[in-house]
Structures are given as C-alpha cells and as structure tokens.
Residue frames as qw, qx, qy, qz and C-alpha x, y, z in Angstrom:
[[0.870, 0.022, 0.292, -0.396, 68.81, -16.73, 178.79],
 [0.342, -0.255, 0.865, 0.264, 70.71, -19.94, 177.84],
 [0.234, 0.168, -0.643, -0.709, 69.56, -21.94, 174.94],
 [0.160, -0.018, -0.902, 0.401, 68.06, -24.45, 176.44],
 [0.123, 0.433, 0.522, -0.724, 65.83, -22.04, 177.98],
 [0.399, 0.419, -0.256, -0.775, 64.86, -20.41, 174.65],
 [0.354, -0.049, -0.840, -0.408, 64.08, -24.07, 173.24],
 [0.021, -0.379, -0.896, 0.232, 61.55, -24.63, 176.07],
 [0.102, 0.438, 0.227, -0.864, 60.35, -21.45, 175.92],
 [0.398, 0.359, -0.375, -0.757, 59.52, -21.92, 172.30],
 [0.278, -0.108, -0.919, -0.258, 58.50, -25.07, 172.67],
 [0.215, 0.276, 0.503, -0.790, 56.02, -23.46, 175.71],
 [0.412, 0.403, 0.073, -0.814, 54.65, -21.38, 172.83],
 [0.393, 0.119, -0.677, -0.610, 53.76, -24.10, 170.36],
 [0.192, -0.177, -0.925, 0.278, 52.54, -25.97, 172.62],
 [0.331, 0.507, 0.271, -0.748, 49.65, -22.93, 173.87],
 [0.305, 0.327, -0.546, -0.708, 49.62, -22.25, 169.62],
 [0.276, 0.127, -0.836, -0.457, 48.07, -26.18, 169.40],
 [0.125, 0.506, 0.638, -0.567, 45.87, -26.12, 172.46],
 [0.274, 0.497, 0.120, -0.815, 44.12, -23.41, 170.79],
 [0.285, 0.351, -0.497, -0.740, 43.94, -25.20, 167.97],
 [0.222, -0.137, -0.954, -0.151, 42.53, -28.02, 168.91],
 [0.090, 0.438, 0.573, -0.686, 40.39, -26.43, 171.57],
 [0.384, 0.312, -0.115, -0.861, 38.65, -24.07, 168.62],
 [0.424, 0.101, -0.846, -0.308, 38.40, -27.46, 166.51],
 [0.180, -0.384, -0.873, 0.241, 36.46, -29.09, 169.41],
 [0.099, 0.530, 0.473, -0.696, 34.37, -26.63, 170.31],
 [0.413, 0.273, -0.326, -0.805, 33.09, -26.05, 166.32],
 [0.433, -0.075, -0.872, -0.214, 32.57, -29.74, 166.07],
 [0.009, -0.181, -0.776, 0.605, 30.38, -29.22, 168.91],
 [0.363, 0.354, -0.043, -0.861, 28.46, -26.80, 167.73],
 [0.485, 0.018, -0.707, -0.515, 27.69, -29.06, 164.73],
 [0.199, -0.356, -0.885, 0.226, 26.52, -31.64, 167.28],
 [0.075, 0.392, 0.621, -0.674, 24.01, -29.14, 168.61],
 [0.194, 0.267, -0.329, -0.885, 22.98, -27.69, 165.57],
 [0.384, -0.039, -0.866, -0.319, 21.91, -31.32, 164.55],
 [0.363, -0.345, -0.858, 0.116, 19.92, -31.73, 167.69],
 [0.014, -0.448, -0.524, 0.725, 18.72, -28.56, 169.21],
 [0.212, 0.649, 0.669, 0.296, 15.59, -27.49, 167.90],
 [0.097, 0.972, 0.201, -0.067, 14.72, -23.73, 166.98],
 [0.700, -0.473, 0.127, 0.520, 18.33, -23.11, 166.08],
 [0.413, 0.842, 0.057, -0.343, 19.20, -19.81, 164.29],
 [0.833, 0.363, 0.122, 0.400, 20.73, -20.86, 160.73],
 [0.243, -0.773, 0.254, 0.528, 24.15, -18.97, 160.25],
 [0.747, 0.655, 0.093, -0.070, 25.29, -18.33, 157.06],
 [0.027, 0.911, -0.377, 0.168, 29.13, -19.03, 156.28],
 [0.754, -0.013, -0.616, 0.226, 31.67, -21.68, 157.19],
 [0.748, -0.390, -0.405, 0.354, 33.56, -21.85, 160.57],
 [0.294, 0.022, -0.138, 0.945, 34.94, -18.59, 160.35],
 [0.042, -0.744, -0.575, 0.338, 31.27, -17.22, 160.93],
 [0.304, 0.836, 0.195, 0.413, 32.29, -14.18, 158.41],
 [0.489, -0.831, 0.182, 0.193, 34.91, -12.80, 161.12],
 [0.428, 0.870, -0.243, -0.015, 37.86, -11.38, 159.89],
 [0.868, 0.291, -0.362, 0.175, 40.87, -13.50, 159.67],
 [0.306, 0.513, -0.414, 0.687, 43.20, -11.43, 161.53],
 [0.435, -0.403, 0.190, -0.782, 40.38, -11.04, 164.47],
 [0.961, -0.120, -0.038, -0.247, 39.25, -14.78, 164.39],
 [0.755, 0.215, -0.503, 0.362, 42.83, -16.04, 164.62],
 [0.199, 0.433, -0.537, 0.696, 44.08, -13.83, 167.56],
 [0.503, -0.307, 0.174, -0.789, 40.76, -14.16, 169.10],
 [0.915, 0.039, -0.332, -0.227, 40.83, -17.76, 168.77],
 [0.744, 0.050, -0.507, 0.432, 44.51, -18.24, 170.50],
 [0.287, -0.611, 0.397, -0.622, 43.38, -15.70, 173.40],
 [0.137, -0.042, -0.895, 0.423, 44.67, -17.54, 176.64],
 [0.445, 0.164, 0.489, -0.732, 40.64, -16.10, 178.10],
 [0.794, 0.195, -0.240, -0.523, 38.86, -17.81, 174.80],
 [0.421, 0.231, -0.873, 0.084, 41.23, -20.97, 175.20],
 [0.312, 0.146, -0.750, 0.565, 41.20, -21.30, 178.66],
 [0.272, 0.215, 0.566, -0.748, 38.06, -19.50, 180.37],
 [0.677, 0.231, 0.049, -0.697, 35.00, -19.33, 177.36],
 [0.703, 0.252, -0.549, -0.377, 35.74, -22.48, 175.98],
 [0.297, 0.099, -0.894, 0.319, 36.69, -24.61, 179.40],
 [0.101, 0.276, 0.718, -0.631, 33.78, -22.91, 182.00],
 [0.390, 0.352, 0.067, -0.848, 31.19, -21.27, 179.55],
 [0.098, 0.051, 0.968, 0.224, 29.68, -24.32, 178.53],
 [0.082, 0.571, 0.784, 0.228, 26.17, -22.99, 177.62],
 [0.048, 0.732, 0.283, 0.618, 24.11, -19.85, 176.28],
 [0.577, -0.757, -0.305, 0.034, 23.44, -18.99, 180.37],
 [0.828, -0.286, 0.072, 0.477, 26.89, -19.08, 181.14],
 [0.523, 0.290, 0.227, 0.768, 27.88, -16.75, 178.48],
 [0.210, -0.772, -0.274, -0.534, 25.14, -14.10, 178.97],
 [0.565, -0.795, -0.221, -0.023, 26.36, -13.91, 182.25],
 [0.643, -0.216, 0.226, 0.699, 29.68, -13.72, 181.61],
 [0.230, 0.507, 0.338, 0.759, 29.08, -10.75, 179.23],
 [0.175, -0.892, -0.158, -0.386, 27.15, -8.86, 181.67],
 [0.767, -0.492, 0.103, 0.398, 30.06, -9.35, 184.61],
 [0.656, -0.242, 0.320, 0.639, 32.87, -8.77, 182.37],
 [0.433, 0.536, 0.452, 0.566, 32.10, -6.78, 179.21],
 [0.252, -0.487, -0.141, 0.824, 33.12, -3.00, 179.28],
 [0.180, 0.564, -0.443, -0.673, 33.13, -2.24, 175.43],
 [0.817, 0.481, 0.182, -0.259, 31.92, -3.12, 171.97],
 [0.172, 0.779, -0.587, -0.141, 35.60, -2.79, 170.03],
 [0.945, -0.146, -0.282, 0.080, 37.08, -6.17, 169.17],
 [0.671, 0.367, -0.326, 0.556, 40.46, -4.97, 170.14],
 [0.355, -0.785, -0.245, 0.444, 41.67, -3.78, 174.16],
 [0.041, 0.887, -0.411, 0.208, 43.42, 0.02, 174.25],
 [0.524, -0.759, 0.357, 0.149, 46.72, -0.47, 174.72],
 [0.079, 0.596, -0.717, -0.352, 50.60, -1.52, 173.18],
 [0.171, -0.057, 0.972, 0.148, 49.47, -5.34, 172.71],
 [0.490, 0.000, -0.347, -0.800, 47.12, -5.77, 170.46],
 [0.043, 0.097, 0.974, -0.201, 44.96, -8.38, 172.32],
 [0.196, -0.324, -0.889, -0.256, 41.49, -9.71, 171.61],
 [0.335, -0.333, 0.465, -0.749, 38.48, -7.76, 173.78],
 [0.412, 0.196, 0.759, -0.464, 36.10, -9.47, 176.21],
 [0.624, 0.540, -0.017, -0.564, 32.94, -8.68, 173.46],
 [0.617, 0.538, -0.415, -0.398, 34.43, -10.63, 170.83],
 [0.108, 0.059, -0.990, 0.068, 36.01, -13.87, 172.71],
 [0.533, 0.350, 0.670, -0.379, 31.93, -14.22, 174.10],
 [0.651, 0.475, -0.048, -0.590, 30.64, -13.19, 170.92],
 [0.386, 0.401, -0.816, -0.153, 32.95, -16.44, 169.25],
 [0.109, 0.100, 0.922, -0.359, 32.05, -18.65, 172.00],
 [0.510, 0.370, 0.546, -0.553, 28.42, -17.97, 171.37],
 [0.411, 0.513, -0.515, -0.551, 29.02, -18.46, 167.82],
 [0.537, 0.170, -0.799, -0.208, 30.06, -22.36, 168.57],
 [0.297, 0.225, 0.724, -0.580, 27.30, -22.68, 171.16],
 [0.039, -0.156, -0.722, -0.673, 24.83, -21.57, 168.58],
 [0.198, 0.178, 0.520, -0.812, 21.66, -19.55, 169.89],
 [0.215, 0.478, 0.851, 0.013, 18.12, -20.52, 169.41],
 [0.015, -0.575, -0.249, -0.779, 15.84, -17.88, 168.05],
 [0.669, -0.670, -0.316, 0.059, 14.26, -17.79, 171.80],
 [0.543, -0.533, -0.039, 0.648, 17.84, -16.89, 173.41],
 [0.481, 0.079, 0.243, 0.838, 18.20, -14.54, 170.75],
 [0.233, -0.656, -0.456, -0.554, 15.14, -12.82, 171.53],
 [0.586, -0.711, -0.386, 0.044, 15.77, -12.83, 174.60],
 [0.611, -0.157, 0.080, 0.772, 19.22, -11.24, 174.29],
 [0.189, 0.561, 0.486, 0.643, 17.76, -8.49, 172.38],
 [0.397, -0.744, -0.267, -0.467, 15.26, -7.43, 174.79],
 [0.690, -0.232, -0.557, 0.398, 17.45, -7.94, 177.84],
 [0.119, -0.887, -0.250, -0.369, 16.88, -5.38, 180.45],
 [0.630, -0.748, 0.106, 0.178, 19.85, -5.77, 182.73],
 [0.253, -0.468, 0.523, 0.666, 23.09, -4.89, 179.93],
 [0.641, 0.722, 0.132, -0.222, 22.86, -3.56, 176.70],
 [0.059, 0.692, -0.683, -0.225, 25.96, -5.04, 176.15],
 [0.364, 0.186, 0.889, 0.206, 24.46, -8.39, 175.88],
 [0.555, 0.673, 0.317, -0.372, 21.79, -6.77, 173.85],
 [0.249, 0.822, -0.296, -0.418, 24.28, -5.37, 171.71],
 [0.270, -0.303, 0.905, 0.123, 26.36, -8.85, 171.21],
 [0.442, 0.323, 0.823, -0.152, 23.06, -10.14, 169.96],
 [0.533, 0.799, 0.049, -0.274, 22.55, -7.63, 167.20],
 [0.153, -0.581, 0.745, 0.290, 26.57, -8.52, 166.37],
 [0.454, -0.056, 0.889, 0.001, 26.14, -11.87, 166.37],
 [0.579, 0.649, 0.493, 0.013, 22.94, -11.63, 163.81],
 [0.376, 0.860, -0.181, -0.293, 25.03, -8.92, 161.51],
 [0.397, -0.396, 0.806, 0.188, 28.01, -11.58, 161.55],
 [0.140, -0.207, 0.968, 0.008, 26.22, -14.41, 160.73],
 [0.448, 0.360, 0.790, -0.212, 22.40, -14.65, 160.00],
 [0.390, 0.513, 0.604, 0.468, 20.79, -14.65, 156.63],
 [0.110, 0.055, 0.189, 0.974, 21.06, -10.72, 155.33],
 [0.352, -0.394, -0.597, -0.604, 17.26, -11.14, 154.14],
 [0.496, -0.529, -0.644, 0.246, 16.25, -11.78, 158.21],
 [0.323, 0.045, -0.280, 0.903, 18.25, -8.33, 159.34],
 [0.223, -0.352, -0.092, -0.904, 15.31, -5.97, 159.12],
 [0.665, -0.385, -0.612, -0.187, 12.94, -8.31, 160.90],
 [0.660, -0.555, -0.371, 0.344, 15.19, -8.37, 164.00],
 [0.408, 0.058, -0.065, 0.909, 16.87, -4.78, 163.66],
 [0.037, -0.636, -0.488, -0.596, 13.61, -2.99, 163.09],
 [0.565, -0.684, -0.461, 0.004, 12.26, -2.81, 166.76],
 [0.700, -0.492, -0.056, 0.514, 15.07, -1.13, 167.98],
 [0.481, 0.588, 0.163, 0.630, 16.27, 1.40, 165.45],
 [0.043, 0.658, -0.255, 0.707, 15.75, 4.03, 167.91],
 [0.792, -0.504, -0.345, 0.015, 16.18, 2.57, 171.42],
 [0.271, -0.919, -0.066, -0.278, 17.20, 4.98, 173.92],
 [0.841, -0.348, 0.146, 0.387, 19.65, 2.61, 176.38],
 [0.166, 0.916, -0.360, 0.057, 22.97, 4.07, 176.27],
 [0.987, 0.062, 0.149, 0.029, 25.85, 1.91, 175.38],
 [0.264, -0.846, 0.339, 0.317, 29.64, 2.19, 175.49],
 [0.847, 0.494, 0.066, -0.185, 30.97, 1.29, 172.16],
 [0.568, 0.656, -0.356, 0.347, 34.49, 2.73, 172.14],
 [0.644, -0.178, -0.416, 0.618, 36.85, 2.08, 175.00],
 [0.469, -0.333, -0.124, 0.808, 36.91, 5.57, 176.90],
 [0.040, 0.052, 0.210, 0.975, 34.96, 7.39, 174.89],
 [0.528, 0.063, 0.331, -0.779, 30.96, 8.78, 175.23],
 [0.482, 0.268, 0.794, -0.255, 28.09, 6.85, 175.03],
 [0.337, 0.116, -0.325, -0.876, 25.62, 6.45, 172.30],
 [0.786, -0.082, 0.103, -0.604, 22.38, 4.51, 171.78],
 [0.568, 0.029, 0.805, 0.168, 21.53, 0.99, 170.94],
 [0.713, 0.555, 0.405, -0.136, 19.58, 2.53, 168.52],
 [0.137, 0.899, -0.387, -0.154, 22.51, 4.35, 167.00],
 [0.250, -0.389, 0.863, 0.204, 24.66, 1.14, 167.37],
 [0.619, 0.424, 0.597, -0.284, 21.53, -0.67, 165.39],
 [0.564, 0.779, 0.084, -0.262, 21.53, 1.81, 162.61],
 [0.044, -0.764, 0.620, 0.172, 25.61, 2.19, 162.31],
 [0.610, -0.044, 0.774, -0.164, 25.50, -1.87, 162.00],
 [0.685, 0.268, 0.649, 0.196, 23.38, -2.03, 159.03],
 [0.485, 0.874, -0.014, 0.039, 24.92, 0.99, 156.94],
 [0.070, 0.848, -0.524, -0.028, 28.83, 0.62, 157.58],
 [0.834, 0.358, -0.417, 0.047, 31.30, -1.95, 156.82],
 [0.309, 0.546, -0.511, 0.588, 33.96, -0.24, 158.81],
 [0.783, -0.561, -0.263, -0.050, 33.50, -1.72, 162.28],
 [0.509, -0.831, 0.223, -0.029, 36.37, -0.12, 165.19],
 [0.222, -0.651, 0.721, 0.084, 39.33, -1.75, 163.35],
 [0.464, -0.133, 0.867, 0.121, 37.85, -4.25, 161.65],
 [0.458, 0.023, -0.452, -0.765, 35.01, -4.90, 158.51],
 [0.713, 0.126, 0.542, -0.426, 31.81, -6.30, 158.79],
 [0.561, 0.107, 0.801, 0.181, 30.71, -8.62, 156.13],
 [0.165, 0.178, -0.300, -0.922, 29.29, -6.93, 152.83],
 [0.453, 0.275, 0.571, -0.627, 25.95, -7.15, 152.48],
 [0.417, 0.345, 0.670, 0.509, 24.35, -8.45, 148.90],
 [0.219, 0.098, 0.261, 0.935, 23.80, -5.03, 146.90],
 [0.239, -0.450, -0.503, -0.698, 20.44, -5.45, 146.94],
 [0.577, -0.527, -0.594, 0.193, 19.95, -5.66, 150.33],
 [0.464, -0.201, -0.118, 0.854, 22.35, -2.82, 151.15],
 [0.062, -0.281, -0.329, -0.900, 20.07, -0.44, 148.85],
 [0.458, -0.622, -0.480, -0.415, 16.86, -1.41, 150.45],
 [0.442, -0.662, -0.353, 0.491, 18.16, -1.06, 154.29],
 [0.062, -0.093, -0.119, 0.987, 19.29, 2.55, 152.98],
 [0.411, -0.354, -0.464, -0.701, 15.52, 3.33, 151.76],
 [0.616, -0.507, -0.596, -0.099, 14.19, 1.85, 154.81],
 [0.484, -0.275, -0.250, 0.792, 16.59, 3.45, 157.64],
 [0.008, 0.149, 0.163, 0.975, 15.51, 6.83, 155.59],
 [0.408, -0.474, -0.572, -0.531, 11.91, 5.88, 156.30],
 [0.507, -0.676, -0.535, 0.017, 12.33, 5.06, 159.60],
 [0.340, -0.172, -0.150, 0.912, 14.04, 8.28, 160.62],
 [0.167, -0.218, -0.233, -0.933, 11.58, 9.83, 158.76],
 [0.636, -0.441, -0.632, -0.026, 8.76, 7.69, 161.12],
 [0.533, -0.336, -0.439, 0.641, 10.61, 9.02, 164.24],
 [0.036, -0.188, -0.241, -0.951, 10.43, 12.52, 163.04],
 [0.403, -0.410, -0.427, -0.698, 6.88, 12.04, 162.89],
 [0.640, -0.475, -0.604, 0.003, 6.13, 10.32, 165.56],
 [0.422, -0.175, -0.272, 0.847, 8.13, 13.02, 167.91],
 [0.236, -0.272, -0.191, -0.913, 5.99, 15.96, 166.08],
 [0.450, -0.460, -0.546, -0.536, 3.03, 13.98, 167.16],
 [0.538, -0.318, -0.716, 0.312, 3.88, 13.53, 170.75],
 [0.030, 0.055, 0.019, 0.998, 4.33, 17.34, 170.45],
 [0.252, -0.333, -0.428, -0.802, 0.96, 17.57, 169.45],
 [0.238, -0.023, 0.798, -0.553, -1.72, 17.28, 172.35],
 [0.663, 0.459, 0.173, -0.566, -4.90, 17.53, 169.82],
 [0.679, 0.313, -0.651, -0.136, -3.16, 14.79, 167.19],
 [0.034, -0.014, 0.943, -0.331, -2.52, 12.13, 170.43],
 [0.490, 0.137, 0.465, -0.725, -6.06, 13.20, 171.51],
 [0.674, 0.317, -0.347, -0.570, -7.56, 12.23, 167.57],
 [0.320, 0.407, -0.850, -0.099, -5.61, 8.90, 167.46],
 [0.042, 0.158, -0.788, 0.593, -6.48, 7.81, 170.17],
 [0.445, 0.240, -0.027, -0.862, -10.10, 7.66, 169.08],
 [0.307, 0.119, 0.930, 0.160, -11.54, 4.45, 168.29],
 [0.459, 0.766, 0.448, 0.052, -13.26, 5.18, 164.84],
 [0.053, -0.872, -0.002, 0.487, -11.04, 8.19, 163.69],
 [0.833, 0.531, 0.072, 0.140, -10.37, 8.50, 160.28],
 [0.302, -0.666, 0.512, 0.450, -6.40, 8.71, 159.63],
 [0.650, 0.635, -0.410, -0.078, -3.77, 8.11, 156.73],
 [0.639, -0.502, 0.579, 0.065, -1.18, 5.04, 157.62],
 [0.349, 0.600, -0.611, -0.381, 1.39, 3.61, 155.99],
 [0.965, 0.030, 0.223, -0.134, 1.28, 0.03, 154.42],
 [0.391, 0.601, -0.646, -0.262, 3.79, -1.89, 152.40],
 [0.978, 0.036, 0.201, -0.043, 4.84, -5.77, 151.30],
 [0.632, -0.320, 0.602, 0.368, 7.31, -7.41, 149.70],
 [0.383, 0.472, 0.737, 0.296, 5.30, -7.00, 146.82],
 [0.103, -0.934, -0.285, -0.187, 4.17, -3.10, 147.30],
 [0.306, 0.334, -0.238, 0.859, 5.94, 0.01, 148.26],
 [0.141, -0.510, -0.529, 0.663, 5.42, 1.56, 152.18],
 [0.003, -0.387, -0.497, -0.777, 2.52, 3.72, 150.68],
 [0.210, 0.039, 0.421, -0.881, 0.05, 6.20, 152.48],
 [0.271, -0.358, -0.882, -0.141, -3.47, 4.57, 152.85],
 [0.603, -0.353, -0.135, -0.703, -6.81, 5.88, 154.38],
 [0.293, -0.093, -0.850, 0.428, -7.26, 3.87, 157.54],
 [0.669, -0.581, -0.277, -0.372, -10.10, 3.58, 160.69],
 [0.100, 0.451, -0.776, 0.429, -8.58, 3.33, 163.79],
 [0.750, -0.303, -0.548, -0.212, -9.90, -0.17, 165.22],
 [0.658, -0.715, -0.185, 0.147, -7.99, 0.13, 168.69],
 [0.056, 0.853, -0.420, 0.305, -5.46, 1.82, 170.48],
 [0.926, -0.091, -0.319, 0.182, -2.70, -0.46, 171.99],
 [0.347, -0.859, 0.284, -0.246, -0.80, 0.62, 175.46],
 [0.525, -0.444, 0.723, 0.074, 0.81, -3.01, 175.84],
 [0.126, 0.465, -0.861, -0.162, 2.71, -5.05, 174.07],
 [0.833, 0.060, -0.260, -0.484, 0.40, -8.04, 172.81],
 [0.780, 0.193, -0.586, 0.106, 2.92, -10.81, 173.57],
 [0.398, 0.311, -0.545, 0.669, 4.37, -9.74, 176.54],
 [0.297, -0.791, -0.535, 0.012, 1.78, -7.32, 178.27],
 [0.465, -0.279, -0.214, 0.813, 4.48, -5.12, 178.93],
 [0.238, 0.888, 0.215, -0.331, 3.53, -0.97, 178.62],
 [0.643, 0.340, 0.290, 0.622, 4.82, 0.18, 175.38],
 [0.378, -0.163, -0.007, 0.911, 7.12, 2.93, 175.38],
 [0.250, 0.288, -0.022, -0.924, 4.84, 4.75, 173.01],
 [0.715, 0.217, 0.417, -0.517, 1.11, 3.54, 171.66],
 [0.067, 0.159, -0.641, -0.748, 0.79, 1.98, 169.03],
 [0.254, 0.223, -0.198, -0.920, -2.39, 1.36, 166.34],
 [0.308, 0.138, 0.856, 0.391, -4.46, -1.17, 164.90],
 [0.407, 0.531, 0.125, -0.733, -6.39, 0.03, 162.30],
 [0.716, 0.432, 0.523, 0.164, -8.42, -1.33, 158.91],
 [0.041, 0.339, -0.221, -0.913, -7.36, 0.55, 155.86],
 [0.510, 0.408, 0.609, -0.450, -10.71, 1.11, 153.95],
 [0.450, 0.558, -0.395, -0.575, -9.64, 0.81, 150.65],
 [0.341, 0.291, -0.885, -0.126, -8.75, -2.61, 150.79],
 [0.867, -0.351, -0.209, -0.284, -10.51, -4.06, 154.34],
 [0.629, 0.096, -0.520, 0.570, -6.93, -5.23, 155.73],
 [0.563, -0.801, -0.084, -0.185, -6.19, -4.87, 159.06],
 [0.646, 0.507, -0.247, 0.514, -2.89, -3.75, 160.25],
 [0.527, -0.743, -0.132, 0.390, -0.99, -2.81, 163.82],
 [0.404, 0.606, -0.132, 0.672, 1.21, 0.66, 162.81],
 [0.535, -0.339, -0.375, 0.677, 3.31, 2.50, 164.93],
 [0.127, -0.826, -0.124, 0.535, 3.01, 6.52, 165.95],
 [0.203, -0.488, 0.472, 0.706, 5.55, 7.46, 163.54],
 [0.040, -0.074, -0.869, -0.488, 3.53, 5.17, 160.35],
 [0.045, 0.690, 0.714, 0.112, 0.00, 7.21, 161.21],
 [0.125, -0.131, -0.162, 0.970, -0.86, 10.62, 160.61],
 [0.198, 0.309, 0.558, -0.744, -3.53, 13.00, 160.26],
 [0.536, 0.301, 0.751, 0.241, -5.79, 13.10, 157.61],
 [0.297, 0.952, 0.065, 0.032, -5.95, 15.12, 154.59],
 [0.399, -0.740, 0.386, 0.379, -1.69, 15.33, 155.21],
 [0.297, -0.297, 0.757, 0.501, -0.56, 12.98, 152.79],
 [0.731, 0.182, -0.259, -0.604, -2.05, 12.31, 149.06],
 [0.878, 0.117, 0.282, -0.369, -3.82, 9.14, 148.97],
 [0.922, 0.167, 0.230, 0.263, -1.37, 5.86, 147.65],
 [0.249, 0.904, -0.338, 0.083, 1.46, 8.47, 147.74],
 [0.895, 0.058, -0.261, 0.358, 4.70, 6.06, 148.19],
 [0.484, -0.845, -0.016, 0.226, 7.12, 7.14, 151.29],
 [0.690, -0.054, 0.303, 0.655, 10.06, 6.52, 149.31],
 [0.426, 0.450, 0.330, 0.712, 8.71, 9.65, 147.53],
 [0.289, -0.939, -0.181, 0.052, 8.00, 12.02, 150.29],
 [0.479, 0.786, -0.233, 0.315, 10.26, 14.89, 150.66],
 [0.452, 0.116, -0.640, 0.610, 12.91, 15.37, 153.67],
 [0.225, 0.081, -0.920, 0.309, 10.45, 15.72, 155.73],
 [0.024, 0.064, 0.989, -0.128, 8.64, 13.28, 155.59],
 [0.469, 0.404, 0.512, -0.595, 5.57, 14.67, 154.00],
 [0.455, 0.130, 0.680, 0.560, 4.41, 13.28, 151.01],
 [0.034, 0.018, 0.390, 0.920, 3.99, 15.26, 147.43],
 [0.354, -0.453, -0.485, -0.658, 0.54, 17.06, 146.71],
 [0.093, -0.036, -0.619, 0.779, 0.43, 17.66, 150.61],
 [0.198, -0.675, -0.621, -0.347, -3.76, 18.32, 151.30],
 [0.249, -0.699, 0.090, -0.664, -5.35, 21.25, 153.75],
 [0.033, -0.302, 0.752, -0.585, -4.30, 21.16, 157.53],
 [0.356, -0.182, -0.916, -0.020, -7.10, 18.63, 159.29],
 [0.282, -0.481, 0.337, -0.759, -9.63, 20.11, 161.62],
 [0.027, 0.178, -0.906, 0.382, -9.68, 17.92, 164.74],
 [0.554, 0.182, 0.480, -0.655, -13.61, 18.92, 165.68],
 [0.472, 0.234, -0.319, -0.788, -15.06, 17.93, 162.64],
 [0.736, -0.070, 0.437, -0.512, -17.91, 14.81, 162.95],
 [0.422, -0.145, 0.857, 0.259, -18.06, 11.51, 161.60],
 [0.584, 0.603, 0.541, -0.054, -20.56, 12.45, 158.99],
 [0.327, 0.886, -0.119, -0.307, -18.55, 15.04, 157.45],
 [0.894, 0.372, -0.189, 0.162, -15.54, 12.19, 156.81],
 [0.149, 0.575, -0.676, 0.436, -13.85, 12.45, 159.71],
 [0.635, -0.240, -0.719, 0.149, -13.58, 10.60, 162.58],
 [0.534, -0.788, -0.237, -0.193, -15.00, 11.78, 166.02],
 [0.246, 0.651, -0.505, 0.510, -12.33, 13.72, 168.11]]
C-alpha cells in the first residue's frame, strides 16, 4: 500500500473515531432534552457514562451498529424494543470471537440509556411476554443506572421466574429468575463489573435474597401439600404470615385469611400461583402475602424474625404440627 493510501486510510479512521463522537454527544444532549420534558421519567443515577465501564462504553460507543444503526433509525423506546427482540441472541457485552467487538445487548441497552425510559416502558419491559431478552435488558438497565434503594421494589417480582434465557453466547440456558438474583449479588458481570452497590444495601439484598429462597422453599412444600392449599384457601382460616417495614424486621405474625386472590389485581391476569390477603390480628393491618410468606399455624413462634429462622426456613421454638380438621372455636380456622 503506497503512502498516500495509508494517509487516507488513517485519515478514514479519524474521521469514523469523530462521527462517533459527536454522534454519542448528540444523542446524550438529547436525552437531557427529554428528560426535561417527558413526564414519568425514571431518574438515573450517575453522569453520562450511566456507570458503564470505560473500556465497554468507549468501544460500544464507536461500534459502526451503535453509530450508524441505534443512534440513526432507533429513534424511540418502540424502535428499540423491537430491535432487541429481532436481533438480540445473548446477554454478554462482548461477541465470541478474535475481535473484541461490542454485542447487540449492550449497543440497545446504551441507546436506551440516551432515550431514557419512563417507569411505564419499564414496566412494561419487565413483564414482556414475547423475549426475555428485552425483559432482561430492563433489569440491566435498572442495575446500571437506577437509584440502588429502588432495586428490590422492581427485582422482587421476579426472583424466581421460570422463562429461560440465554446469557452466555453458546452456552445453556438459565432463568430470568437466576439472571435477577446473579444481578443483585455479583459485581463480576461476563467480562465486565457492575457498579458496587452502597454497603448497606449490598448486606440487606443478601438477607433478603436468603429470605426469599427461603419463601420459595416454602411455598414449593406447600404446593406439595394438598391439605395446606386446601386450609389457605379458606376464607377465615387462622394462619402465621410474614410482615415487615422499613422500620420492622420480616417477622412471623398470626393472620385471618380475608381472601384468596387467583388474579392479578391490576392486570386481571391468572397468577402463576395464589396469593393472600389477610388481617394480622395482633395489630388489625391488612396485608396481600404470597404462598411462600404464609404458613400453617402453630409452625412458627409468634413475632419470631425470619432473619432468625434456621436453613430451613422454620423459625426457632418451632410449635406442634397443625391439625387441619380442627373448628373455628377451638382457634383455628375452618378447613
């Protein structure tokens, strides 16, 4: 190759090198514009780098497909989600192979960074029922970038969701809920780091994550059970459920069951598995609890904290096995 050639050639590549740089530069200063005017918009926490590693946000920033395709045609939330469910294969930011190059997953997930998603599209990304690869972009995106203190709020629902989801390039499946949990206990992300979580936060999602494994547990025994579904399931039956606050440890409570719930309140949809509302009668609150966060009564002692139950998942000073028949005058509830 003559010189010549090599000076255009390198002048080619600075030329691509400042596209990209202006292109990213427009397309954050957008964002700001929308931020300022669209209404329900979820805060992010973090400058322009959105808490994406350096190495990952540069390369991912001067990919010819972020330049050229998410940041020229994918000009709104629609656009992207659809482009994620078309094109996305994998979770990994990085493709297999000798060139390290940028994946699909992580040029949308940037682009939807400087779109900025409402809480609405981000709810709706969650729950999507046609790729759990946008689902999965949408727990990213909030582990990136939204306030630490929110995580549990929008991680909870999902902890153990079934959907199967290709994370690594070529290699088996695992859940969403598994990609859910892995999210908020590991830094190490496929080649790259998440963000570090504030200390205290990090401690309480391990305590909680332990709880709700230890929930699932239960709530699996109970589907087992055909005479525990049968009790629950009982408007009036006396049970133990668990409460907590912000203010209170998740603590076993006496409880009434006030109804049984088959669908989703908001939605109407059928829910996977029932869930509760029930008063607890020490206090008079009313409370919706899931399978896994009621059991039978006489199991657990009264205002025993979950954090102190053993591995599994019954708490200390355990009481006499429940008998199912036993009437509502004797202090149970009617089977």
């Amino acid at each position: 190759m003559s010189r010549s050639a090599l000076w255009r050639q390198e002048a080619n590549v600075q030329d691509r090198a400042r596209h990209a740089e202006e292109t990213f530069a427009r397309v954050i200063s957008e964002g700001s514009t929308i931020h300022s005017h669209k209404k329900g918009v979820l805060p992010l926490l973090g400058d322009d780098t959105f808490n994406i590693h350096p190495v990952v946000l540069s390369s991912v920033a001067k990919s010819p497909y972020f330049v050229n395709k998410c940041c020229e045609k994918l000009m709104d939330w629609n656009m992207v989600v659809d482009e994620i469910y078309y094109e996305v294969k994998h979770l990994e930011p990085w493709t297999a192979g000798a060139s390290k190059s940028p994946s699909t997953a992580f040029c949308l997930l940037l682009r939807l960074f400087t779109l900025r998603c409402t809480e609405k599209q981000m709810t709706l990304m969650l729950e999507h029922v046609d790729s759990p690869y946008i689902r999965c972009i949408g727990f990213l995106y909030l582990r990136y970038a939204a306030d630490p203190s929110t995580l549990w709020t929008w991680f909870e629902p999902y902890l153990y969701d079934e959907e199967s989801v290709q994370v690594r390039q070529g290699k088996g499946d695992i859940t969403v809920g598994e990609y859910c949990r892995l999210l908020l206990s590991e830094l190490d992300y496929y080649g790259t780091r998440l963000p570090r979580l504030p200390i205290a936060i990090e401690r309480q999602f391990k305590v909680r994550l332990l709880q709700a494994e230890r929930s699932e547990e239960r709530a699996k025994q109970h589907l087992e059970n055909e005479a525990a579904m049968q009790y629950f399931q009982k408007t009036g039956a006396r049970v133990m459920a668990l409460y907590g606050d912000e203010e209170n440890p998740i603590t076993w409570y006496d409880a009434v069951v006030d109804r049984v719930l088959l669908r989703d309140l908001e939605s109407g949809e059928m829910l996977h598995r029932p869930k509760f509302q029930v008063t607890f009668t020490e206090y008079g609150n009313t409370e919706v609890v899931t399978l896994g966060e009621i059991d039978l009564p006489g199991t657990h002692t009264t205002n025993t904290s979950e954090e102190g139950a053993d591995e599994s998942g019954r708490g200390r000073g355990e009481g006499s096995k429940p008998d199912y028949h036993e009437k509502r005058g004797g202090g149970r509830g009617d089977r």
